[in-house]
C-alpha positions in Angstrom: -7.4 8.2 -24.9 -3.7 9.8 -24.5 -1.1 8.0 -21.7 1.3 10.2 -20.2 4.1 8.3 -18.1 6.1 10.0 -15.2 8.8 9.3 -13.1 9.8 10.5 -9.3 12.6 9.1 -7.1 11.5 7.8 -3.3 14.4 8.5 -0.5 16.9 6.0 -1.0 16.0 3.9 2.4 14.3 0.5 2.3 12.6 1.3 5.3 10.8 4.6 4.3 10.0 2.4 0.6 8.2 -0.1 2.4 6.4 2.7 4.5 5.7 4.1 1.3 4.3 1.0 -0.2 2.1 0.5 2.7 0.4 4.0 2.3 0.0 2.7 -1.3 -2.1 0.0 -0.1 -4.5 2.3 1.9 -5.1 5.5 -0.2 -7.2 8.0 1.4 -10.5 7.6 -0.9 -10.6 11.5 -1.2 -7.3 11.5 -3.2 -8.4 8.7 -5.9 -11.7 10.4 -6.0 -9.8 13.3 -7.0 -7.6 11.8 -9.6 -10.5 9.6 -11.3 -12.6 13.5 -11.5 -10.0 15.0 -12.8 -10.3 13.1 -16.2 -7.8 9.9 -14.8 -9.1 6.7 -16.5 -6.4 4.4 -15.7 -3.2 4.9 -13.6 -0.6 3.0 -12.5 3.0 2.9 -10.4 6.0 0.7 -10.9 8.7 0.6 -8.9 12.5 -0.2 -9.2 14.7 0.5 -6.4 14.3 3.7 -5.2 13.5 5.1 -9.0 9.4 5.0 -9.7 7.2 5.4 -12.9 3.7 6.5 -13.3 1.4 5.7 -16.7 -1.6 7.7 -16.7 -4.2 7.1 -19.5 -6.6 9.9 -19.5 -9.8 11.3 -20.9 -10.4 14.5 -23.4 -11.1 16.9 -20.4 -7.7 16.2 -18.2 -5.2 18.7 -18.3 -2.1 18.9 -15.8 -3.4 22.5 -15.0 -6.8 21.1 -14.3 -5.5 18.4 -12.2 -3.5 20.5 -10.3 -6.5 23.1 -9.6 -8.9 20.6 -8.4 -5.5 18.9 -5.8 -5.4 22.3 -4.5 -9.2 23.1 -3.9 -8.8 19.7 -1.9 -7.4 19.8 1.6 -7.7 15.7 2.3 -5.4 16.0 -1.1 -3.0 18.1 0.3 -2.8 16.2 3.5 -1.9 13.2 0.9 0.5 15.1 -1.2 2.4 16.4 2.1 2.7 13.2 3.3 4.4 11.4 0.6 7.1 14.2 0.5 8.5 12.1 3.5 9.4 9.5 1.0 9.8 11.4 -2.3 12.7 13.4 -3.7 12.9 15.5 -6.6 14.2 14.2 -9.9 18.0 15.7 -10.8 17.0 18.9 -12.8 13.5 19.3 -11.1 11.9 22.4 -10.0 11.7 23.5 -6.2 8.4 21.7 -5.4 8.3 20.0 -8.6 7.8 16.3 -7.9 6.6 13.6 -11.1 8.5 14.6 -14.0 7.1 14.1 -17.5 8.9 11.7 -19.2 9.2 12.0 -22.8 8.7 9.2 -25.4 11.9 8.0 -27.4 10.5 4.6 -28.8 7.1 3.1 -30.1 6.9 -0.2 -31.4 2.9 -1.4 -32.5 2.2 -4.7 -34.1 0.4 -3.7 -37.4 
């Protein structure tokens, strides 16, 4: 299994956070659907001011192409994904339209 973490700032605005929270507590079905098909085994979001970070633990068959492919085939997906771009901004140094950044690992400690 490989884990990917990725991180995404939310507007800086405790109300739209809580907003944002809520929706997190009532995911349209169609969208984790979607993610668990597209090879998602495990994934979670933390949370720390307005700065967020995703861990995704995936099968062999996911790919970030592939994931993206079957998000856009999906329209309740893109009703999701437009959405949460109320309470999302771009990471410093994203893309136009890029949203969770890749994070890249720097440290690994395992017990032996």
């Amino acid at each position: 299994m490989r884990r990917y973490c990725l991180a995404l700032d939310l507007k800086d605005d405790p109300a739209l956070i809580a907003e944002y929270e809520e929706w997190h507590r009532k995911v349209y079905p169609e969208n984790e659907k979607n993610i668990l098909d597209s090879g998602v085994i495990n994934l979670e979001i933390y949370r720390v001011s307005n700065r967020m970070f995703m861990i995704l633990e995936v099968d062999e068959a996911f790919t970030f192409e592939r994931k993206a492919a079957m998000a856009a085939e999906n329209p309740k997906v893109q009703e999701w994904e437009a959405l949460m771009w109320k309470f999302q901004q771009a990471l410093p140094g994203s893309k136009p339209g890029e949203k969770w950044l890749l994070m890249d690992s720097i440290y690994q400690l395992k017990r032996v």
